[in-house]
N, C-alpha and C positions, 0 to 999 in steps of 0.2 A: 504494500500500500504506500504509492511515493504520489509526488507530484501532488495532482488533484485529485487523485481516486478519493472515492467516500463509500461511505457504510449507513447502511439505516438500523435505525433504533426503536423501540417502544413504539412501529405505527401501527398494530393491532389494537390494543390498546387506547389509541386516541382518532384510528380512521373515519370511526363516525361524527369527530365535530369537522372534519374537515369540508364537505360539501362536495358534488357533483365535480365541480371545475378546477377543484383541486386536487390534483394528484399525490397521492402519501409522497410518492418517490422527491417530489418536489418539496415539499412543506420539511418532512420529518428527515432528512438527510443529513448527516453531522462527519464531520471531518475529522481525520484522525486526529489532529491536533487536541478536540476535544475530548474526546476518549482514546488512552491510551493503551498499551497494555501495564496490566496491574500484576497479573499472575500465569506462570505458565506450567505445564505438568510434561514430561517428558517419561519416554520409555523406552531402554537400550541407548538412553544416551543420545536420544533424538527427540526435538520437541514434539510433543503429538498435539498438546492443547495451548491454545493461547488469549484470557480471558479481558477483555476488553473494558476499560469502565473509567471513572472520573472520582477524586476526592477531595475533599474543603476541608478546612482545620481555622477556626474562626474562635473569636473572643468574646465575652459578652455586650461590648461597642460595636460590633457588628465587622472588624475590623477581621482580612482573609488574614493567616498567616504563615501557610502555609498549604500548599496544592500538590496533586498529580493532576494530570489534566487540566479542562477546564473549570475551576472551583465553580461556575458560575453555570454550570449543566442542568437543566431543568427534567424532573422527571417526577412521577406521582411518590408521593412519602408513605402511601399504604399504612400499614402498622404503627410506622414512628412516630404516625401523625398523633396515637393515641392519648397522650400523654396532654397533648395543648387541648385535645378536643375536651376532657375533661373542665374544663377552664370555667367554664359558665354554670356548669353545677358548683364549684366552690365559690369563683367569684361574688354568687348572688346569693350567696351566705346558706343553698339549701343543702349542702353535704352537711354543715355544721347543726342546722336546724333537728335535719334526720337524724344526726351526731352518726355517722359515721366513722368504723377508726381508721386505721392506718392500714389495718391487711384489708380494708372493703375499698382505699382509696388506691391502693396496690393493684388491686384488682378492676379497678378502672381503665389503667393503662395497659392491662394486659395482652399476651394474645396466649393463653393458656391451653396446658394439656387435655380438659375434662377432666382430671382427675379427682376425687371426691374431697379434697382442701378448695378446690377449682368449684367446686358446684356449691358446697356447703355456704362458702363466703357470697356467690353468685346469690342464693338465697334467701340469705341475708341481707345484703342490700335492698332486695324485692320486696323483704317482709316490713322493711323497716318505713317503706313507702305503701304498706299495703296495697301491694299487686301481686300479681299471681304469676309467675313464668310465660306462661302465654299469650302474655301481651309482647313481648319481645318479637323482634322482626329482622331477627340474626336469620334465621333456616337453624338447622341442625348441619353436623355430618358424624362422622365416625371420628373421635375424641382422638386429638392429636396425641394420646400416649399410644396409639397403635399407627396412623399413617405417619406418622413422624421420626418416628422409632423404627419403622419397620417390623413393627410385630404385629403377630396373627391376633385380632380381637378375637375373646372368646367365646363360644357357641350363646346364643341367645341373650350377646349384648342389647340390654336397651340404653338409646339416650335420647334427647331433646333438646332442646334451645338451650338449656343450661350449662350444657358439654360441648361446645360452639363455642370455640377459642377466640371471639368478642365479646362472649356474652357478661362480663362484668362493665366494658362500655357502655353495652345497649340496657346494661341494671342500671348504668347511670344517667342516660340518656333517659329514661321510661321515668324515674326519680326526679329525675327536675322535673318533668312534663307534671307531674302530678304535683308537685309543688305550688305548680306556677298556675295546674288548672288547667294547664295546654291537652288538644285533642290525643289520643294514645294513637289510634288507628293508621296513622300517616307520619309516623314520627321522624320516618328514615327520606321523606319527602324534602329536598331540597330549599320549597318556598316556605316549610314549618317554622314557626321561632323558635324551635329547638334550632334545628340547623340554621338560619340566619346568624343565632348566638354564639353559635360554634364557628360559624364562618368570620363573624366580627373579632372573636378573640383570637384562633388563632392568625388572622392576620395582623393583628396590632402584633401578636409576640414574633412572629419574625420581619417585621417591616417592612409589609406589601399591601397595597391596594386588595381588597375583597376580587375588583376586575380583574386583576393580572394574575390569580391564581386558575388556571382552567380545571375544573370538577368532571372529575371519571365517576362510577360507582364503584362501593370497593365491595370484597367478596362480601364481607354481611350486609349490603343493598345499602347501607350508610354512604353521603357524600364524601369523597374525597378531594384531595385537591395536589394540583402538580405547583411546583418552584423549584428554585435553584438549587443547588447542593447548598451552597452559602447561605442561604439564609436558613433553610432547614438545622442547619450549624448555629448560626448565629439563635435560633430558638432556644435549642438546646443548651446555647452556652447563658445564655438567660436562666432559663430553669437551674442548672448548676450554681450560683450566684444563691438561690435560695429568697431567702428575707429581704436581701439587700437590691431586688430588682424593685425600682419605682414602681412600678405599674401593677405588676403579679406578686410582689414581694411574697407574702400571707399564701398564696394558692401554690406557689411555686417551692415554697420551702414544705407544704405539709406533703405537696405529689412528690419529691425528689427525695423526701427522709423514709415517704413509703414504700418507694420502690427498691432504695437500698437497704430498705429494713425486712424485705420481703421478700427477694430474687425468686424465690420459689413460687410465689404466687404470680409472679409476672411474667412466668414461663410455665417452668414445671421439671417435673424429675430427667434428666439426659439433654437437657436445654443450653441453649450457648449464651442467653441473656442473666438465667441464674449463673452459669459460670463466670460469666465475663463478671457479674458483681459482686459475686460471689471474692474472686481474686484483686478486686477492686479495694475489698476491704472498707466498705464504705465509702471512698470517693467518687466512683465509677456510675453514671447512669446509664445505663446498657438498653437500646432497643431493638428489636430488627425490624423489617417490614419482608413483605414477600414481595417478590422476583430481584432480588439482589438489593436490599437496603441495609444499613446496618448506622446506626447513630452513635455515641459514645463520649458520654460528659462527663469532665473533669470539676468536683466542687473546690476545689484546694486550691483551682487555676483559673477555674471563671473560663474555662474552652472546651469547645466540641470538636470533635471529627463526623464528617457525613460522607457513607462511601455508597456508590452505584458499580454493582458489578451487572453491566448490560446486558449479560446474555442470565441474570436470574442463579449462576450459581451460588450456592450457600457455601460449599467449601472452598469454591476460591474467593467471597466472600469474608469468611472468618479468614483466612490466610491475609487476605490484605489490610482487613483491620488489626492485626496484631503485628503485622509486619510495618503497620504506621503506628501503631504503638512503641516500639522499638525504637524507631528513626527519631521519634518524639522525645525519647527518655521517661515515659512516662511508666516503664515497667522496672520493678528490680529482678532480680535474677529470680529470688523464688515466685515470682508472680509469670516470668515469661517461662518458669519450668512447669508451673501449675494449668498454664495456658496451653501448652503443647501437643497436645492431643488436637486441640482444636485448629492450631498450624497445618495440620493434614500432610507435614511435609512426607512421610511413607505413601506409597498408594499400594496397598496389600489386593491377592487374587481372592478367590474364595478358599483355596486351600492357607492362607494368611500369608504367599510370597509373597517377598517385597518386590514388583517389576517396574513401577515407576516413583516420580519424585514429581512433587509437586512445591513452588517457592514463586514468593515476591521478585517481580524484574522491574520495580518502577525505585525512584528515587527523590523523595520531596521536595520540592521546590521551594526554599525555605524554609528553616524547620524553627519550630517555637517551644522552647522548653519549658 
């Protein structure tokens, strides 16, 4: 890929706002400049994979400080988003009304297993607004401790909206609406004041226009919204800051103490967001989203990292978030040995040979300790 050759990116995804007369190939086209490669896996000592994508390292002024690619890559935040979306249930004082604690506010930003810590707290939330599960407007699927894990669910599992790894979101989304008196039935509706509220706050927290964020539907039918890496970062480095943000100060210090008081509940047992906070040790705010998102906030530094791995993989995903960890300084040795597993650097067969290797080939562009 030299010269002017290009690559497309995310136009599945976004083909339907484009119109009749505009061509994906034309709109959605981005240059290698903008996405790099981040990570490559080889085998016999030849590359076989080569996984393409863009990262930001931003402070809580909003200020880049560091990039691969182009910091300023815009693509949907999916899951990462979850965390801001929460915003208007606490801002308008009805998490504290409900009194809510800390593992129900955990469970807000989640994107969890199903596991029965997972449902009980989902429940909870529900109860404390008197509603019933089945207002929720997640869907159901099969509880991510088996399609995520890779393990056989067992014979005559049941589940429902509850085991739907948003459904402590949509507890809190359904929570306010009942607070407020808002309609339940339409909740996940774009034009609802639930989601107008959601749409106002998180654009104040990473500093955009409500217009300039374009809205996908994300997998549980709730709106989502696309931005740059950068400011997805800059969100995040907001929330890390805690008490001391002007604006979210109080909403941002109880969602950041919860989720690093919880890592379990805002993942679940074999998860890369409990490990990541796990080895954080409390500084660390860890989110992912799906098709290749991953967030990562520093409170001791007031900084985020936001990485896009384009083509959706998870493992080289976690390979490049910890290999900008590194480059950062922001790990000590026992934290990048506890981390390792998740590095992926072996690639084992089914018999557990090791035939390839998988590692970071990008280099930050500025680095900010």
């Amino acid at each position: 890929m030299g010269g002017g050759s290009r690559m497309l990116v995310d136009t599945c995804a976004l083909s339907a706002q484009l119109g009749p007369d505009c061509p994906v190939e034309k709109k959605y086209a981005v240059s290698p400049a903008e996405l790099v490669p981040l990570v490559e896996l080889t085998r016999g000592g030849h590359r076989e994979c080569l996984h393409f994508g863009a990262l930001a390292v931003v402070d809580h002024r909003g200020a880049v400080l560091a990039h691969a690619g182009d910091p300023h890559w815009s693509g949907f935040t999916r899951s990462t988003l979850k965390v801001l979306q929460a915003l208007p249930l606490l801002q308008s004082g009805a998490a504290q009304a409900l009194g809510l604690s800390s593992a129900e506010l955990a469970l807000l930003c989640a994107s969890h297993n199903g596991e029965p810590m997972h449902v009980q707290v989902a429940e909870s939330i529900l109860a404390k607004a008197d509603l019933d599960y089945r207002v929720l407007r997640c869907g159901c699927h099969v509880p991510g401790l088996y399609t995520l894990l890779d393990k056989a669910p067992p014979d005559g599992l049941q589940y429902d909206e509850r085991h739907h790894n948003c459904s402590g979101k949509h507890a809190g989304f359904v929570a306010l609406c009942a607070h407020h008196g808002w309609p339940l039935a339409d909740y996940t509706e774009s034009a609802h004041p639930l989601q107008q509220a959601v749409l106002r706050d998180v654009a104040r927290a990473v500093g955009m226009a409500p217009a300039d964020m374009p809205m996908g539907i994300d997998g549980c039918s709730a709106p989502n919204y696309a931005m740059p890496l950068s400011r997805l970062a800059y969100g995040y480095a907001r929330l890390a800051t805690g008490a001391k943000d002007s604006e979210f100060g109080d909403s941002f210090a109880l969602l950041g103490e919860a989720m690093t008081a919880h890592p379990d509940l805002v993942s679940g047992t074999g998860r890369n967001d409990a490990a990541f906070m796990r080895a954080g040790r409390g500084d660390w705010i860890s989110k992912i989203g799906a098709d290749g998102v991953q967030v990562l906030a520093s409170k001791s530094r007031g900084q985020a990292l936001a990485v896009k791995i384009s083509d959706g993989n998870k493992a080289a995903l976690f390979a490049a978030t910890i290999a900008a960890l590194a480059q950062l300084g922001w790990m000590d040795a026992d934290q990048a040995a506890e981390l390792d597993a998740w590095r992926g650097a072996d690639i084992l067969n089914a018999r557990g040979l090791r035939v390839g290797a998988r590692s970071a080939c990008f280099n930050l562009q500025g680095r900010a300790a």
